[in-house]
N, C-alpha and C positions, 0 to 999 in steps of 0.2 A: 681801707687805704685812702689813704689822700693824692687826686690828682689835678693837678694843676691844668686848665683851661677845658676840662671834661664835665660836662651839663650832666647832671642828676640822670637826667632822661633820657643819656645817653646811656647807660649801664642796668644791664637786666639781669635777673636772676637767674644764674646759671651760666654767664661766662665767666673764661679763664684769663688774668692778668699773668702773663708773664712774657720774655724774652721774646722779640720776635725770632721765631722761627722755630725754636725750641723744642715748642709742644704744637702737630699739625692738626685738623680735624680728620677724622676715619671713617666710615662708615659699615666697613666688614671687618672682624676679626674672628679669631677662636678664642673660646675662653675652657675654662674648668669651673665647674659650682656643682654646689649640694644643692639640694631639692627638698625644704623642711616636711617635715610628716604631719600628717593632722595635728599630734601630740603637742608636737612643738609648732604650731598655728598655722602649717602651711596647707597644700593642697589636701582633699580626700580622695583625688583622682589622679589616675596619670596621666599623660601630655601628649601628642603626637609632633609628628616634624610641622612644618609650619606654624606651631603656636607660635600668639603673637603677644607675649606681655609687654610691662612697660622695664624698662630698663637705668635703673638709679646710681647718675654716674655725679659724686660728690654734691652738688647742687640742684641738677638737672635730671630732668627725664626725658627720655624719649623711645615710643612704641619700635620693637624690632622682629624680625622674624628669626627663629629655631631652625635650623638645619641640621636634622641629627645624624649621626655617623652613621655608616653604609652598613646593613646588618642591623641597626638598632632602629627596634619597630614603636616602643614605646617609651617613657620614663615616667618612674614609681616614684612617687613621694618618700625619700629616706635614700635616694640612689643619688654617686658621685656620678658625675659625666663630665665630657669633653665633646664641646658641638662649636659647630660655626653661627653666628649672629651675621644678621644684614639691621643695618638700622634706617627708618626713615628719612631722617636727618644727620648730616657729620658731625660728630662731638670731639671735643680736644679730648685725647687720649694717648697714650703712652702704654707700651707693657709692665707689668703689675701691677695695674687699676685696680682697684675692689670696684666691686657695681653691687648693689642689690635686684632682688628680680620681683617686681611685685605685681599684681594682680586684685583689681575691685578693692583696692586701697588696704588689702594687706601684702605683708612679705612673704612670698611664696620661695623665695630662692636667693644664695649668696655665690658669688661669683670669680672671679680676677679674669682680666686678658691675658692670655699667653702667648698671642701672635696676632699681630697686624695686618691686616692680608691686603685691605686697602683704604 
C-alpha cells in the first residue's frame, strides 16, 4: 500500500491498515482448532492447560496461554477442541480469524476465533 507522509520505519511486520475503529486489538478470546497428529507433522504428545505456543495471526505472532475447558484434563494430537486463549500482547482481531498454532517453528495446530471475550 502506498501512504502518503508515513516513514518506512514507521510500519512493521504485522500490523493492520484499515478503518479507524473497525478492527480493535484483543487479547482473550475462544477459539475452535484441530490439533495435527504426528502423521501430519504435528505434536507426538499431548498438551495440558496452560500450554503456552506461539499463535499466527495473518502476519504476526504472538506467545498465548491455553485454557482448556472445565472437565478437559488433556489434548491428543488428532483432537477438535474449543478453549479460551489469553495472549501476551493485543492483536487486531475480529471473529472468524484463522490463526495457526505453532511450536519450535513447526505447525502444531489450526484454529479460528469464535468469540471475543476481551
Amino acid at each position: 500500500a502506498l501512504l502518503r507522509g508515513i516513514d518506512r520505519d514507521d510500519v512493521e511486520r504485522g500490523q493492520v491498515l484499515c478503518k479507524p475503529g473497525s478492527v480493535t486489538p484483543h487479547t482473550k478470546f475462544e477459539a475452535e482448532a484441530y490439533i495435527l497428529t504426528k502423521e501430519e507433522g504435528g505434536r507426538h504428545t499431548p498438551f495440558f492447560a496452560n500450554y503456552r505456543p506461539q499463535f499466527y495471526f495473518r502476519t504476526t505472532d504472538v506467545t498465548g496461554t491455553v485454557q482448556l475447558p472445565e472437565g478437559t484434563e488433556m489434548v491428543m494430537p488428532g483432537d477438535n477442541l474449543k478453549f479460551t486463549v489469553e495472549l501476551i500482547a493485543p492483536i487486531a482481531m475480529e471473529e472468524k480469524l484463522r490463526f495457526a498454532i505453532r511450536e519450535g517453528g513447526r505447525t502444531v495446530g489450526a484454529g479460528v476465533v469464535s468469540k471475543i471475550i476481551e
